[in-house]
N, CA, C and O atoms as CSV, one atom per row, in Angstrom:
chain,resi,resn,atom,element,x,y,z
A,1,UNK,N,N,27.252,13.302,0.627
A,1,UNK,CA,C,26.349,12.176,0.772
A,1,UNK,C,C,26.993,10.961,0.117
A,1,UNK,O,O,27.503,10.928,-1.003
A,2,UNK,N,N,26.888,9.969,0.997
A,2,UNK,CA,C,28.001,8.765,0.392
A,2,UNK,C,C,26.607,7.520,-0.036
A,2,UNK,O,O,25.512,7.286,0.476
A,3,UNK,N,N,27.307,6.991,-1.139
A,3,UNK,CA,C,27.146,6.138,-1.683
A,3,UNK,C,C,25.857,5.371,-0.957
A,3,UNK,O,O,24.711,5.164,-1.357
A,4,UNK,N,N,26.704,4.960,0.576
A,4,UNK,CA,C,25.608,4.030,1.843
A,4,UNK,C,C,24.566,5.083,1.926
A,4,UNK,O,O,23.537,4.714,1.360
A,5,UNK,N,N,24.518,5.807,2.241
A,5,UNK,CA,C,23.463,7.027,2.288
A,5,UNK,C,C,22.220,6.949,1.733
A,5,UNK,O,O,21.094,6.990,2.229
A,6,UNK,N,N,22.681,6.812,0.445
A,6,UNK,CA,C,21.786,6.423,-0.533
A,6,UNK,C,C,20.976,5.654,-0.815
A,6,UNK,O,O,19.770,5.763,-1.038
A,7,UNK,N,N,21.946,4.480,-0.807
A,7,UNK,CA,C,20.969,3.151,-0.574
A,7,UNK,C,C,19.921,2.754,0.189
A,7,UNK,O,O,18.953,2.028,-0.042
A,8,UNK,N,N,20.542,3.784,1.804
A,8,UNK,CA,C,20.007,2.769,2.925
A,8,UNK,C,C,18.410,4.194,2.951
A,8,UNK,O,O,17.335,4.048,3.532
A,9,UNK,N,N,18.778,5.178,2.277
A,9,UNK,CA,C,17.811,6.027,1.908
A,9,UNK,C,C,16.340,5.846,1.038
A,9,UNK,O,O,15.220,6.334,1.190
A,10,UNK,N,N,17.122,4.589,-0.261
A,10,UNK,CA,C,16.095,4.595,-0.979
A,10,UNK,C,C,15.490,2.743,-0.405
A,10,UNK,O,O,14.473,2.132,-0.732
A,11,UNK,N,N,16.538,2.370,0.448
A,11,UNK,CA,C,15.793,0.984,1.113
A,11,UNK,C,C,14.666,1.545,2.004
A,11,UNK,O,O,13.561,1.026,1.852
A,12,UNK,N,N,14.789,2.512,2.893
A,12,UNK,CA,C,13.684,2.719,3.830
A,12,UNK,C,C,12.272,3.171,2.482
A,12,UNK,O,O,11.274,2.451,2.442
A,13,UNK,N,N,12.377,4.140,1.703
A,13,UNK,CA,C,11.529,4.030,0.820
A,13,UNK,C,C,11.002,3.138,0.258
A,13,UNK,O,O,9.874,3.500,-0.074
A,14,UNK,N,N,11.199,2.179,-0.027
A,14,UNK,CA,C,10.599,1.012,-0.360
A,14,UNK,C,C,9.998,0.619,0.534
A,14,UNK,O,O,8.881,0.174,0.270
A,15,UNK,N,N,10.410,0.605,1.822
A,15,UNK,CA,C,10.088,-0.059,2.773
A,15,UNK,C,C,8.587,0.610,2.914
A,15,UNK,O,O,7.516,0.023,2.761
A,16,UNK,N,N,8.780,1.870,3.216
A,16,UNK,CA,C,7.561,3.029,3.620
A,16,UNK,C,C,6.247,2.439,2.464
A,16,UNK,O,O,5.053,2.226,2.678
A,17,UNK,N,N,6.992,2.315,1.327
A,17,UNK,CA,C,5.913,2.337,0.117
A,17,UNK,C,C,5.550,0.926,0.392
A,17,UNK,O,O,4.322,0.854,0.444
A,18,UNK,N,N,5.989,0.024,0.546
A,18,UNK,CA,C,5.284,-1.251,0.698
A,18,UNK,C,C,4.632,-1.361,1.806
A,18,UNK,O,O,3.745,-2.208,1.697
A,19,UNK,N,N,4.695,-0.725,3.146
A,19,UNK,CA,C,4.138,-0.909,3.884
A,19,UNK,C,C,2.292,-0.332,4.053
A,19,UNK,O,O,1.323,-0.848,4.610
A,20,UNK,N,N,2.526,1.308,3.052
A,20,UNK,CA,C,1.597,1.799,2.640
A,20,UNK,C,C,0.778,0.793,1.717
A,20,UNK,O,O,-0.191,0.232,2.229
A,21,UNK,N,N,0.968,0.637,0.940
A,21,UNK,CA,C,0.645,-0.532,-0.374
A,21,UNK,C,C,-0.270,-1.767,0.001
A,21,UNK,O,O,-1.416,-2.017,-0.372
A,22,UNK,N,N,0.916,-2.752,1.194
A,22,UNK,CA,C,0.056,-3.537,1.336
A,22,UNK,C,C,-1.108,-3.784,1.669
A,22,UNK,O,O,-1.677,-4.568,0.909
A,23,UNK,N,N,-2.074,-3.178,3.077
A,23,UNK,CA,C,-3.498,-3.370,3.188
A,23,UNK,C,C,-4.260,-3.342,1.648
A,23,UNK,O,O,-4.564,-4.403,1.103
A,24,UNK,N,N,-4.509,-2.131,1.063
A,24,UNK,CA,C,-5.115,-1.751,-0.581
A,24,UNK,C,C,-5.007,-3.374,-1.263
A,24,UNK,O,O,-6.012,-3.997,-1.607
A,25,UNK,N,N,-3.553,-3.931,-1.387
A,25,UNK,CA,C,-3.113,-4.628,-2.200
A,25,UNK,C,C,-3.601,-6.072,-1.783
A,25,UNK,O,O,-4.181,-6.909,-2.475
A,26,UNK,N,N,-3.209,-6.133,-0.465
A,26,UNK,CA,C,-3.767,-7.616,0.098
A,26,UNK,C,C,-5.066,-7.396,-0.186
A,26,UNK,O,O,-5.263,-8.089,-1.185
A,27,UNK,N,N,-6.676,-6.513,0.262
A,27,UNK,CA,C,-7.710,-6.669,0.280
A,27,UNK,C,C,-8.149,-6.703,-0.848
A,27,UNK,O,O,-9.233,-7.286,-0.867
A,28,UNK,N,N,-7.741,-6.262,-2.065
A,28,UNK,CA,C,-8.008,-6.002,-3.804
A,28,UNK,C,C,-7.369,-8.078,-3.947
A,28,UNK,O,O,-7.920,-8.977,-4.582
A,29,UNK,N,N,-6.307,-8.138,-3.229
A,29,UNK,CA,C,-6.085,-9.708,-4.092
A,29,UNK,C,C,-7.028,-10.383,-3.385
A,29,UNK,O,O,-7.646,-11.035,-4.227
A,30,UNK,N,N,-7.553,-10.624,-2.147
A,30,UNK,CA,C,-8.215,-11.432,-1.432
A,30,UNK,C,C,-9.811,-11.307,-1.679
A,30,UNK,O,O,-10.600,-12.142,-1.237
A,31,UNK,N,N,-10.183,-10.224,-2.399
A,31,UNK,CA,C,-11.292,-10.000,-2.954
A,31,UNK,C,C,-11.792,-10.639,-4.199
A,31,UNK,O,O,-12.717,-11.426,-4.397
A,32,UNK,N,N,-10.910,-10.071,-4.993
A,32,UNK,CA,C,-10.232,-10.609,-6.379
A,32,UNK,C,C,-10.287,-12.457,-6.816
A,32,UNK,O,O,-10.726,-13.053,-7.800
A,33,UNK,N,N,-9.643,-12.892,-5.608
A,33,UNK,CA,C,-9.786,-14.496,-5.742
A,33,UNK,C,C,-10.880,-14.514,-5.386
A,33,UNK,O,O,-11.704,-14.423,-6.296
A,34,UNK,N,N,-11.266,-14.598,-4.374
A,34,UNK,CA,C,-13.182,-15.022,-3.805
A,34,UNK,C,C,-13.558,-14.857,-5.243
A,34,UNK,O,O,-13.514,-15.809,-6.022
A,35,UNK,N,N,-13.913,-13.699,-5.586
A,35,UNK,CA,C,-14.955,-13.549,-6.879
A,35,UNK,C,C,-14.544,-13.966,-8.178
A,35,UNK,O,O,-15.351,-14.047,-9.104
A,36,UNK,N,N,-13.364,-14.229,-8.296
A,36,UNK,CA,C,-13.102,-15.488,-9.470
A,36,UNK,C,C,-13.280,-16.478,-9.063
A,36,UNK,O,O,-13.597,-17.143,-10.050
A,37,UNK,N,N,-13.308,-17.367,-7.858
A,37,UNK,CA,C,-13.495,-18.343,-7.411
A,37,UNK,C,C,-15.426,-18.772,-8.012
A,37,UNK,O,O,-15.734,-19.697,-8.764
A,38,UNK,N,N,-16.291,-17.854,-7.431
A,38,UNK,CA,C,-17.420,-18.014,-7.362
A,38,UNK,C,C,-17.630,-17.761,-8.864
A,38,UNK,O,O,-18.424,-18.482,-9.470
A,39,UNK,N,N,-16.980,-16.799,-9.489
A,39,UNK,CA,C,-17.327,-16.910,-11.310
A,39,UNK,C,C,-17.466,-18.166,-11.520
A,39,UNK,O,O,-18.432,-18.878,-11.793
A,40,UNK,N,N,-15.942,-18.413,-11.294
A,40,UNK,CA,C,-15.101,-20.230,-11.477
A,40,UNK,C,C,-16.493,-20.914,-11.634
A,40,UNK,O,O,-17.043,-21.098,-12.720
A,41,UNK,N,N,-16.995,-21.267,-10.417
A,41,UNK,CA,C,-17.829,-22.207,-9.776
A,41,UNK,C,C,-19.288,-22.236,-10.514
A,41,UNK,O,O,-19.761,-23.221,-11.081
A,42,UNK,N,N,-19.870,-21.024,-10.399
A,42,UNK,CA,C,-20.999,-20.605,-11.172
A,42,UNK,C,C,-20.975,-20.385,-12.457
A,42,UNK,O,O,-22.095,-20.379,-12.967
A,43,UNK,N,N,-19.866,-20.154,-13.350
A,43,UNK,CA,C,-19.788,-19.903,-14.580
A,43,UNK,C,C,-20.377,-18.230,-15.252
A,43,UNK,O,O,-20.601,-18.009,-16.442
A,44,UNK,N,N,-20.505,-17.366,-14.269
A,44,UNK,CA,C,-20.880,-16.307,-14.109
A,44,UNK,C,C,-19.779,-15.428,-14.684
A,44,UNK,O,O,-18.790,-15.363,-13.954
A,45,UNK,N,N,-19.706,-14.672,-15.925
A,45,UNK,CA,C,-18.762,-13.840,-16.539
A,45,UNK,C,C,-19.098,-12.302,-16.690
A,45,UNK,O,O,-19.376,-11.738,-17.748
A,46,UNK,N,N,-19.030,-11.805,-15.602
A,46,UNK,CA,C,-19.101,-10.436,-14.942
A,46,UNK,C,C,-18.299,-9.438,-14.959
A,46,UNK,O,O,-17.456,-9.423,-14.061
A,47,UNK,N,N,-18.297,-8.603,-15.697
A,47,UNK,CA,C,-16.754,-7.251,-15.159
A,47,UNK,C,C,-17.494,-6.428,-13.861
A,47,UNK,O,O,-16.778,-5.858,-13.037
A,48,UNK,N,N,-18.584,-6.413,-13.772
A,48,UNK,CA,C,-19.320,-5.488,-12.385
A,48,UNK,C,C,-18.997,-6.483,-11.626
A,48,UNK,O,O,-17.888,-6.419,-11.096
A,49,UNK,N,N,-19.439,-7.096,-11.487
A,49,UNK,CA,C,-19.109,-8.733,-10.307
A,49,UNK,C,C,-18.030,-8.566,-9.682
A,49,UNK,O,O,-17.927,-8.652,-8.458
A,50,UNK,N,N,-17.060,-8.293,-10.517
A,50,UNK,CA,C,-15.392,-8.429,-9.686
A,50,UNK,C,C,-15.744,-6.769,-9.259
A,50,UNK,O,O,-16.037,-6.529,-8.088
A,51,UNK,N,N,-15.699,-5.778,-10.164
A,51,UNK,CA,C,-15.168,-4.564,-9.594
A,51,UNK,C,C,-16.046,-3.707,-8.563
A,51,UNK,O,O,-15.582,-2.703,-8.023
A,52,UNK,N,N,-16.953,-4.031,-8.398
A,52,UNK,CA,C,-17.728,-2.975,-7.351
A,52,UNK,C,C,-17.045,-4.385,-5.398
A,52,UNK,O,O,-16.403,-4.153,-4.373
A,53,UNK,N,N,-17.552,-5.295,-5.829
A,53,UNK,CA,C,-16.601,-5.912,-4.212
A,53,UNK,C,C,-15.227,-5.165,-3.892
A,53,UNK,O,O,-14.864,-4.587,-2.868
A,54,UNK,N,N,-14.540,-5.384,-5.198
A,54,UNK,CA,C,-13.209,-4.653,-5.140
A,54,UNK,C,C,-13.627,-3.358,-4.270
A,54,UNK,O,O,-13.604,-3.326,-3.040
A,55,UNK,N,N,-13.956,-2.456,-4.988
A,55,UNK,CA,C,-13.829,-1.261,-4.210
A,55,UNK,C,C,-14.621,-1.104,-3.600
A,55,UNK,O,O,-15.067,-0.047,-4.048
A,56,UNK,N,N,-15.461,-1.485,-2.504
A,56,UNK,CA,C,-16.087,-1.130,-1.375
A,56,UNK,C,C,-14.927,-1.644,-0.543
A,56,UNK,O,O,-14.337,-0.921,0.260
A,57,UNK,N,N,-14.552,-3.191,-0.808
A,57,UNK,CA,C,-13.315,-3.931,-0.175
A,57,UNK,C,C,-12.153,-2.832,0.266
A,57,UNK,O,O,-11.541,-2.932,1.329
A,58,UNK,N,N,-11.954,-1.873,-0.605
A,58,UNK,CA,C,-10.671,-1.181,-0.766
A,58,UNK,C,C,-10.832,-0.216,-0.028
A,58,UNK,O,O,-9.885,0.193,0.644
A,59,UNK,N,N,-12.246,0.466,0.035
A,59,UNK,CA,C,-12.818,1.657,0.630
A,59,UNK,C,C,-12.525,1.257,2.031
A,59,UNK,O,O,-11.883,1.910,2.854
A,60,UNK,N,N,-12.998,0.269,2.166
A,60,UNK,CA,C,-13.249,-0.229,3.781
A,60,UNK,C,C,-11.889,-0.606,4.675
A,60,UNK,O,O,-11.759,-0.729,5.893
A,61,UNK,N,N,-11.148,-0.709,3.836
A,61,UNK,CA,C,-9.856,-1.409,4.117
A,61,UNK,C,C,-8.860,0.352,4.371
A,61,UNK,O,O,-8.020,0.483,5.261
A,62,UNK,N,N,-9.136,1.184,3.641
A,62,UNK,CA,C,-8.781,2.967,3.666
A,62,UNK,C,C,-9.551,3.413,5.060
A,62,UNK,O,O,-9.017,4.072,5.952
A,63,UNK,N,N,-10.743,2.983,5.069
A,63,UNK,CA,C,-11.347,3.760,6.098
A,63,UNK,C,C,-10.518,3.114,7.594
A,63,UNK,O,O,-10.135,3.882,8.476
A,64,UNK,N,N,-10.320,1.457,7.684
A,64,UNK,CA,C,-9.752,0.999,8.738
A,64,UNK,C,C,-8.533,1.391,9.004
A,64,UNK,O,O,-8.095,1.566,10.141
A,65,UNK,N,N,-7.639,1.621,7.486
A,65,UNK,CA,C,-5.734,1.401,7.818
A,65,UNK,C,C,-5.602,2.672,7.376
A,65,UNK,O,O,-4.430,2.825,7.031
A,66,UNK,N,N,-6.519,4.102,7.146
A,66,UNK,CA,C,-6.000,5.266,6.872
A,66,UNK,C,C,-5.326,5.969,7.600
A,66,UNK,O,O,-4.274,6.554,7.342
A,67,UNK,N,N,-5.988,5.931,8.654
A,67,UNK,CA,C,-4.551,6.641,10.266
A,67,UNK,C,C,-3.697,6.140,10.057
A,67,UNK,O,O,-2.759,6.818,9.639
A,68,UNK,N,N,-3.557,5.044,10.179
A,68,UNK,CA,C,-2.079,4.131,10.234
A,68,UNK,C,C,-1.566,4.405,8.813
A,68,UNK,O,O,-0.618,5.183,8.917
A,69,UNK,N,N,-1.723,4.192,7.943
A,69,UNK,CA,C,-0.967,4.546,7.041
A,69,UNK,C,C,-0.689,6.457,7.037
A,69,UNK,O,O,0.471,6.780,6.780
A,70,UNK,N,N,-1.574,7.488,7.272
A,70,UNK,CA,C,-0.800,8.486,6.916
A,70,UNK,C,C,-0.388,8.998,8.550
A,70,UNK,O,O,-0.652,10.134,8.943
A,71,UNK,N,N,0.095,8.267,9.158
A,71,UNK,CA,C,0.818,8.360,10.538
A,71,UNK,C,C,1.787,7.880,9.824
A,71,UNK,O,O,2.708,8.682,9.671
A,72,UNK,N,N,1.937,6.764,9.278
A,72,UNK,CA,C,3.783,6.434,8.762
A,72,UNK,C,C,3.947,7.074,8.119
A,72,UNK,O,O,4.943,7.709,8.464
A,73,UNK,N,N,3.336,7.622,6.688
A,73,UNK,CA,C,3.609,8.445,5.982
A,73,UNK,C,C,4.433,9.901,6.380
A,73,UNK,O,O,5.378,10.537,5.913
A,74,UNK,N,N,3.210,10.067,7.866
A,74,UNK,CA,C,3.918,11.598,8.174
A,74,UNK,C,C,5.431,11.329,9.127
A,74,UNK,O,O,6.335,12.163,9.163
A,75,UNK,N,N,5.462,10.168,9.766
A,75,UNK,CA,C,6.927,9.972,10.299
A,75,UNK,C,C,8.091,10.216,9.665
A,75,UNK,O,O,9.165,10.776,9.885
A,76,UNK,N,N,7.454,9.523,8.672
A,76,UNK,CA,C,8.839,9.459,7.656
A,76,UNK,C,C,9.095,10.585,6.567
A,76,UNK,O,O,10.146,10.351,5.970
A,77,UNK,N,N,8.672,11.347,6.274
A,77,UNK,CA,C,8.051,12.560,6.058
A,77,UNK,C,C,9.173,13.666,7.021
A,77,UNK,O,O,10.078,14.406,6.637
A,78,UNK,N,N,8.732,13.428,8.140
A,78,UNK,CA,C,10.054,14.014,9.323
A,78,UNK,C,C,11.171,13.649,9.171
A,78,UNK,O,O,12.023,14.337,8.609
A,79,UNK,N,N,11.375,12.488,9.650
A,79,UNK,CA,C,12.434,12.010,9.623
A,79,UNK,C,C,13.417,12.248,8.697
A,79,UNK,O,O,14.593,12.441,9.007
A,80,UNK,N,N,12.879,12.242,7.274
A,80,UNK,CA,C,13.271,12.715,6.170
A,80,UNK,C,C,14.397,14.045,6.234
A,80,UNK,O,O,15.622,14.124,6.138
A,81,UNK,N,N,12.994,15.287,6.505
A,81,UNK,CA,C,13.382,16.422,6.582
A,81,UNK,C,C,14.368,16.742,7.611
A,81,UNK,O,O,15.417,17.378,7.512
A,82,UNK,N,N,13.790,16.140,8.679
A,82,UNK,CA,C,15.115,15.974,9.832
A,82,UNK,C,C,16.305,15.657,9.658
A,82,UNK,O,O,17.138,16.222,10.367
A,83,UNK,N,N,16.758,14.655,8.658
A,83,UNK,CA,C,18.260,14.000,8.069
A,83,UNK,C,C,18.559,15.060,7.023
A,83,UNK,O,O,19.705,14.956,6.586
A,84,UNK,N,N,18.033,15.792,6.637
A,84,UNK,CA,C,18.831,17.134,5.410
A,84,UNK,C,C,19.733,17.455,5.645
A,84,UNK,O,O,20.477,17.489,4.665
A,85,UNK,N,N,20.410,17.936,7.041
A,85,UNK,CA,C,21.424,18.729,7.406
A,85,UNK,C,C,22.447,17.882,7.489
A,85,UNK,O,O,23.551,18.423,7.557
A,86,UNK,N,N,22.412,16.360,7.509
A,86,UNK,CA,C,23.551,15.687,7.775
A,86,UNK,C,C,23.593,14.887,6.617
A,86,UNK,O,O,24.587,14.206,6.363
A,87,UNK,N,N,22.303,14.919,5.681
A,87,UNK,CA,C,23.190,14.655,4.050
A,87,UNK,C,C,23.913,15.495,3.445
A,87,UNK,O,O,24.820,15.183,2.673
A,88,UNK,N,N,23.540,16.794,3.777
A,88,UNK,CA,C,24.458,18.067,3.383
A,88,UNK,C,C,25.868,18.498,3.215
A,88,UNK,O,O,26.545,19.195,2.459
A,89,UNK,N,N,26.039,17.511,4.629
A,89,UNK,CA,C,27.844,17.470,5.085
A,89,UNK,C,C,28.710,16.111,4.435
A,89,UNK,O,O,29.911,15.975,4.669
């Protein structure tokens, strides 16, 4: 297993993991601002306030992008296992 191998091994991983990541991550930040925004505005200093939007936000965002995410998951998953025999050599 050479050197390129490696890299271009642990680049697709990143790749996989960010792609997983982002929906969760975008809907938690886009949530996140709104309800500091409206703290902001109202002067409202809440720890329930922010965190229950958060996670229904997050829930809802799992329930929409969960196929899709563990469909890439399981591709690459293959693909993976599929390339063993020719990191081997």
């Amino acid at each position: 297993m050479t050197d390129t191998a490696i890299i271009e091994l642990a680049l697709q991983t990143m790749m996989v993991a960010l792609k997983l990541s982002a929906p969760i991550l975008v809907t938690a930040l886009v949530i996140g601002f709104t309800i500091s925004l409206f703290q902001a505005m109202t002067q409202i200093q809440e720890f329930t306030l922010s965190f229950v939007p958060k996670l229904v936000g997050i829930g809802i965002a799992l329930l929409f992008c969960g196929n899709w995410m563990l469909h890439t998951m399981i591709t690459f998953t293959v693909q993976l296992f599929e390339s063993i025999p020719s990191m081997l050599q």
